[in-house]
C-alpha positions in Angstrom: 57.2 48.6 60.2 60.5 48.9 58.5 62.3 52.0 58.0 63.3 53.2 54.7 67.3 53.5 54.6 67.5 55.4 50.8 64.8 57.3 48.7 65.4 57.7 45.1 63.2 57.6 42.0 63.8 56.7 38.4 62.0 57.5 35.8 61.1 55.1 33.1 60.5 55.3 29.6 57.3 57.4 29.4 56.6 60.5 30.0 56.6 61.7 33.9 56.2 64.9 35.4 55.8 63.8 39.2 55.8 60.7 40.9 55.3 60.0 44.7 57.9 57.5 46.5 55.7 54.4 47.7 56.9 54.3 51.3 56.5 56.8 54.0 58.4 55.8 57.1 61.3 57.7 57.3 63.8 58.4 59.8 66.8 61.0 60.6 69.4 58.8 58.7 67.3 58.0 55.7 69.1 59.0 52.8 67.9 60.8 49.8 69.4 61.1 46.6 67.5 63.5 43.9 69.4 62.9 40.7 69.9 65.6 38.0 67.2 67.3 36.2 64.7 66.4 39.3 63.7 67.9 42.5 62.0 66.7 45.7 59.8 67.6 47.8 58.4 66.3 51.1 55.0 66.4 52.8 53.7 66.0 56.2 50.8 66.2 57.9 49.5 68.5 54.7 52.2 70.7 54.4 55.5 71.0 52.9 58.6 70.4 54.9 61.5 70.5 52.9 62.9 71.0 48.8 65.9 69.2 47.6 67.3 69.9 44.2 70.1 67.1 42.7 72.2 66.1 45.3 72.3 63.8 48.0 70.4 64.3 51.3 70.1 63.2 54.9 66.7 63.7 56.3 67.8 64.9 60.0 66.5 67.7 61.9 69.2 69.9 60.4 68.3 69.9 57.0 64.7 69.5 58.1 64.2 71.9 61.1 60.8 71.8 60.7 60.6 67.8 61.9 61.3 69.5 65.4 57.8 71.6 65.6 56.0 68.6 64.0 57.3 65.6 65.3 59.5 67.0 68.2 62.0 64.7 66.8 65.4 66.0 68.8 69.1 66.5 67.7 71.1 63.1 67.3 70.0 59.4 67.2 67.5 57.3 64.4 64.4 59.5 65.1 61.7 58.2 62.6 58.7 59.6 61.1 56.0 59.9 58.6 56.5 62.1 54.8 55.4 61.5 51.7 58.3 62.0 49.0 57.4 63.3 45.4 59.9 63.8 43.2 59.3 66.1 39.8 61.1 65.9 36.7 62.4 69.1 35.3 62.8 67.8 32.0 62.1 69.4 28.7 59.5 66.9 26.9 58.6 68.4 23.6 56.1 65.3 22.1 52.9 66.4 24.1 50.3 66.1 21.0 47.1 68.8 20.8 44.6 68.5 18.4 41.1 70.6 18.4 37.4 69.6 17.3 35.3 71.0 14.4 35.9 74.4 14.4 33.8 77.1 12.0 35.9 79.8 10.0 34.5 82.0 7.7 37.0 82.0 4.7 37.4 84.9 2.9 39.0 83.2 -0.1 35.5 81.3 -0.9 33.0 83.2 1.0 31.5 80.5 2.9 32.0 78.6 6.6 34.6 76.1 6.1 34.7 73.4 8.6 38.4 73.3 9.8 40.3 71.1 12.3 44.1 71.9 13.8 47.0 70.0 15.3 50.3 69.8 16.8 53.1 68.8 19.8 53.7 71.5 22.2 56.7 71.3 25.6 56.1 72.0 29.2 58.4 72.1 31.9 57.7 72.5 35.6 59.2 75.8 36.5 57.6 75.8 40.5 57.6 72.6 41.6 55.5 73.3 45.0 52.8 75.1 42.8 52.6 72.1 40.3 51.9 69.1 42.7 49.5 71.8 45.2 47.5 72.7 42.3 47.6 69.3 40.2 49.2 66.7 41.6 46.2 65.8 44.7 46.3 62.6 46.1 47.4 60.6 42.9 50.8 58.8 43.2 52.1 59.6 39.6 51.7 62.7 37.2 52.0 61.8 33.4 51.8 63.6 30.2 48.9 61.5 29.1 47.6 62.6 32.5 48.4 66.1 32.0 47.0 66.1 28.3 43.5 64.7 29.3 43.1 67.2 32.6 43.5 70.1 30.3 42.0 68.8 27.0 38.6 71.3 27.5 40.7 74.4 28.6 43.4 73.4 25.9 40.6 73.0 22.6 39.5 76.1 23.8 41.7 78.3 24.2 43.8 77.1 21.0 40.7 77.2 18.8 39.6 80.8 20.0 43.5 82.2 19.3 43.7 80.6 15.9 40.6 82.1 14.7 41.2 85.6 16.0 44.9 85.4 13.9 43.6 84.2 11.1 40.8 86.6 10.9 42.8 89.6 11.5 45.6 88.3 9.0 42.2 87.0 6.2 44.1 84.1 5.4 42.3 81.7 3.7 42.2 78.1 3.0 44.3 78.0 0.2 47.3 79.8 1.7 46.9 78.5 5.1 50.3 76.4 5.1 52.1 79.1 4.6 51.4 81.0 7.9 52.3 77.8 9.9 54.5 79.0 11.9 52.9 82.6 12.3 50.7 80.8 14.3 52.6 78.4 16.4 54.4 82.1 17.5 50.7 83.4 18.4 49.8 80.3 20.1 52.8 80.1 22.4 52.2 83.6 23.6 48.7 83.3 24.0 49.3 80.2 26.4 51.7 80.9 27.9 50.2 82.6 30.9 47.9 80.1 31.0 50.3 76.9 32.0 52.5 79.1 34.6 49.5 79.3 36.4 50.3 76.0 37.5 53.7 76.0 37.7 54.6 74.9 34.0 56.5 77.3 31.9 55.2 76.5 27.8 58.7 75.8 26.0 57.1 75.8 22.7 54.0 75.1 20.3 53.8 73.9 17.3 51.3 74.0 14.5 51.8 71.2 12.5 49.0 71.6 9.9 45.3 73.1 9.7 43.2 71.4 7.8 39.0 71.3 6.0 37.8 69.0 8.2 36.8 65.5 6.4 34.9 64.0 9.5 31.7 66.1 8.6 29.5 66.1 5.1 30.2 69.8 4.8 34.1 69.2 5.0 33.5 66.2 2.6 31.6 68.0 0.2 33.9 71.2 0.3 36.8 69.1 -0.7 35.1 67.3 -3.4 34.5 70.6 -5.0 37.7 71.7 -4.7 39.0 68.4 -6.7 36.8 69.4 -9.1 37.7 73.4 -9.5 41.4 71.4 -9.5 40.4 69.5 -12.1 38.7 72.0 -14.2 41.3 74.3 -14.2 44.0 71.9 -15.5 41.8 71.5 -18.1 40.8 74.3 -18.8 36.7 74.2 -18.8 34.3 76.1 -16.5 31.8 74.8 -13.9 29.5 76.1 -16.0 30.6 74.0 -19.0 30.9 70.9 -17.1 27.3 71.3 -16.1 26.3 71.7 -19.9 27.9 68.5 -20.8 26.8 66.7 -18.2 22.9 67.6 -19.5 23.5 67.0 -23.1 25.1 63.4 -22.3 22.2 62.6 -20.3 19.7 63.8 -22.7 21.3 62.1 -25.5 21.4 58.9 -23.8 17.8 59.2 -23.0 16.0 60.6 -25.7 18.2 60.1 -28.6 19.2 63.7 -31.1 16.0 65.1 -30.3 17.2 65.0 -26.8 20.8 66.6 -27.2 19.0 68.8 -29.1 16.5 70.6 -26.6 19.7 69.9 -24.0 21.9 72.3 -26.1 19.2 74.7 -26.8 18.8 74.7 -23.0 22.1 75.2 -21.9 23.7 77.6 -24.7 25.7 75.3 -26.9 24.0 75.7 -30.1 25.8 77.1 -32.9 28.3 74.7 -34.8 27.8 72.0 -33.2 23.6 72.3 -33.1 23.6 73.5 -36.6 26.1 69.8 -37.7 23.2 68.1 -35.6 20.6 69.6 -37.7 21.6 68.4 -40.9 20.7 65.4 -42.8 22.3 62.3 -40.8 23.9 59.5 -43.6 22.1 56.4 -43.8 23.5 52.9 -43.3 23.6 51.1 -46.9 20.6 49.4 -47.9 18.3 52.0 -45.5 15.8 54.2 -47.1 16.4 57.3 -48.0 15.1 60.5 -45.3 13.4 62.8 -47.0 15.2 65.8 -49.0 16.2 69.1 -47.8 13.8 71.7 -47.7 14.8 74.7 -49.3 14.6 78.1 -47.5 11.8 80.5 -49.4 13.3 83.5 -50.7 13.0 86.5 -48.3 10.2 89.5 -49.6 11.6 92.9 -49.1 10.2 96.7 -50.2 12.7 97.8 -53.1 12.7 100.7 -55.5 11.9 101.2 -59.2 15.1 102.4 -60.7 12.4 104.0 -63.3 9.5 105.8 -61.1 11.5 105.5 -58.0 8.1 104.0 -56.2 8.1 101.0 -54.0 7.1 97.9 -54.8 7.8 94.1 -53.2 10.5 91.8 -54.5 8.4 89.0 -55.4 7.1 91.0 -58.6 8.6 90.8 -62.2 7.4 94.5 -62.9 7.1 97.5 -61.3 3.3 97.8 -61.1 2.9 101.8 -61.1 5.3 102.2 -64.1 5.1 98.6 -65.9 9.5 98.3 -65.9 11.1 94.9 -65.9 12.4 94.3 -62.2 15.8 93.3 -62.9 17.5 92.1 -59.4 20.8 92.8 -58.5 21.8 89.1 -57.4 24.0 90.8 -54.3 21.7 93.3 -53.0 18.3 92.8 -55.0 18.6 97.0 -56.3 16.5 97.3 -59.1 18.5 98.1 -61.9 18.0 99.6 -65.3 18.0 98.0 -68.4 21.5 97.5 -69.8 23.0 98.6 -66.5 26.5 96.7 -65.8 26.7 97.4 -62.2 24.9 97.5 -59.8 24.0 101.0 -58.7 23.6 100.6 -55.0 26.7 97.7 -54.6 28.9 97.7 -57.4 28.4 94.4 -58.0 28.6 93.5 -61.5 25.2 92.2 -63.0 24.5 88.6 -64.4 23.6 89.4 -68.5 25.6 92.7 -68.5 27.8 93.1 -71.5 31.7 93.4 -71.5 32.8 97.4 -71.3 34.3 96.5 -74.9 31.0 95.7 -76.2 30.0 99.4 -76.1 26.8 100.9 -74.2 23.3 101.2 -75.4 20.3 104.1 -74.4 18.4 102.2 -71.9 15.2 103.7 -73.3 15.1 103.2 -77.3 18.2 100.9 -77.0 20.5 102.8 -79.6 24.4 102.9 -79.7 25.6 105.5 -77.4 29.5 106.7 -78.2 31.7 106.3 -75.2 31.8 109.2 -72.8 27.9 110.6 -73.8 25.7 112.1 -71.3 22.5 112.1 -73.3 21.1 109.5 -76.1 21.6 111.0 -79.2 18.7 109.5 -80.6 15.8 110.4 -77.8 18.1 112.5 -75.7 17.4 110.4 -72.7 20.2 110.9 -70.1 22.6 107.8 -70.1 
């Protein structure tokens, strides 16, 4: 079995945090080279023998006194043995992606559980590099970020979704202003976690929040959002919910049941007025059509009114007062009775149809003779004018 002369590792284009060196025999001039932003570490007979940061090494029984007690390899000469080799990068990768599932929020903006979903890219470094491949590493030969991602994806969901809840509950940030507090959270989250990676030798560089969102993978997201489009829509143009609904029901009604239809749909939801009392009147016929039938004209209201001669009641639909036989004469305004003669009306003002011009002169309303301007009493029955 050959012995390995130099140990080095280069990473390649993806993402490695720890990868193990495929060959194990090793001797007291094996050279190892760790290069920048790396450090090794050797194992034997399951435990640790030796650290290296960047440099370049010569695995002999000085720099490895240990190999004396394990192997008892002595001082001098090609002594081989048996390690395994894993080197760590000490890089700072910052493109780790995070997202969490469905999680419920009760938003204070709407009142309602809102189905929301999070994301973003958070950085790890390894900060004890014994502690990282104990506690992670096992018996695999290579530790990537895919590998890392998928390890802690439970403890990572969780924990993220239970810290962004409890700051955006204390803070009652809703839906609507949810961008804006961004990176509020991506400051809460990196504290909160932080305790949690260095546990395992990783120190949390950052994490990011890149956007919280209503969750369009469930009905109750689907729906929410619809509604929202709508309210958006609504309030550009500047109609209610409520009014919305109300057309919606007249349109349907008048395409199934004709005027009658929108009729009883506009009694029903409030929108009579104008527009009910245009749908009431007599539609035009197309030429050669018969005629509908004519308007009906409104009968005359009866009221109680009082005799501007006895000063008893009687009903408006009378032509004389029946206690004292005096002509009802209508004010066409108010319908006062009014004496005979009168030129206004003595409850309105309004002037009365028949009366004669002021220049005309006045007459007694009782024997009908000339009263002079200004009397107070006919001079011809003495009736009070």
């Amino acid at each position: 079995m050959a012995i390995i002369d130099v140990v080095r590792w280069t990473p390649g284009d993806d993402p490695v945090f720890a990868a193990k060196f495929p060959e194990t025999n090793l001797s007291t001039y094996t050279q190892l080279i760790v290069a920048e932003s790396q450090e090794a570490v050797l194992f034997s007979k399951g435990r640790i023998v030796g650290k290296f940061g960047p440099g370049k090494y010569t695995l002999n029984t000085e720099n490895l006194p240990v190999l004396r007690s394990l192997f008892g390899l002595p001082f001098g000469g090609n002594n081989p043995f048996t390690a395994e080799v894993w080197f760590v990068n000490k890089l700072l990768p910052l493109n780790l992606d995070w997202a969490t599932d469905n999680m419920r929020f009760h938003d204070p903006d709407y009142q309602t559980m809102v189905p929301l979903m999070a994301k973003g890219r958070y950085g790890l470094k390894v900060q004890d590099a014994e502690r990282f491949l104990v506690k992670l590493v096992g018996t695999a030969s290579r530790f990537t970020a895919e590998m890392l991602t998928d390890h802690f994806s439970g403890a990572l969901v969780s924990r993220t979704k239970s810290l962004l809840l409890q700051a955006m509950q204390s803070e009652r940030i809703g839906v609507k202003s949810i961008g804006a507090y961004l990176d509020r959270f991506s400051v809460a989250l990196t504290n909160g976690m932080a305790p949690f990676w260095e546990d395992y030798g990783l120190s949390l560089i950052a994490l990011y929040v890149t956007s919280i969102d209503i969750d369009d993978r469930t009905p109750d997201g689907q729906h929410i959002l619809e509604a929202m489009a709508r309210q958006s829509a609504q309030a550009i143009a500047g109609y209610t919910w409520q009014q919305s609904q109300s057309f919606e029901v007249a349109k349907e009604a008048l395409s199934n049941s004709g005027q009658n239809g929108l009729l009883g749909a506009l009694m029903l939801t409030g929108l009579t007025g104008n527009m009910g009392q245009g749908l009431l009147q007599p539609q035009p016929t197309a030429a050669g059509s018969p005629p509908g039938p004519p308007p009906v004209a409104a009968a005359p209201q009866v009221r109680e009114i009082f005799c501007s001669n006895c000063s008893r009641k009687f009903t408006s639909d009378s032509k004389f007062c029946p206690h004292c036989g005096d002509a009802y004469l209508p004010c066409t305004a108010c319908g006062t009775d009014n004496r005979d003669g009168a030129v206004r009306c003595v409850s309105c003002g309004c002037t009365l149809q028949g009366a004669a011009p002021p220049s005309a002169g006045l007459n007694c309303s009782r024997c009908r003779g000339p009263l002079k301007p200004g009397s107070i009493f006919c001079p011809h029955c003495g009736q009070r004018s």
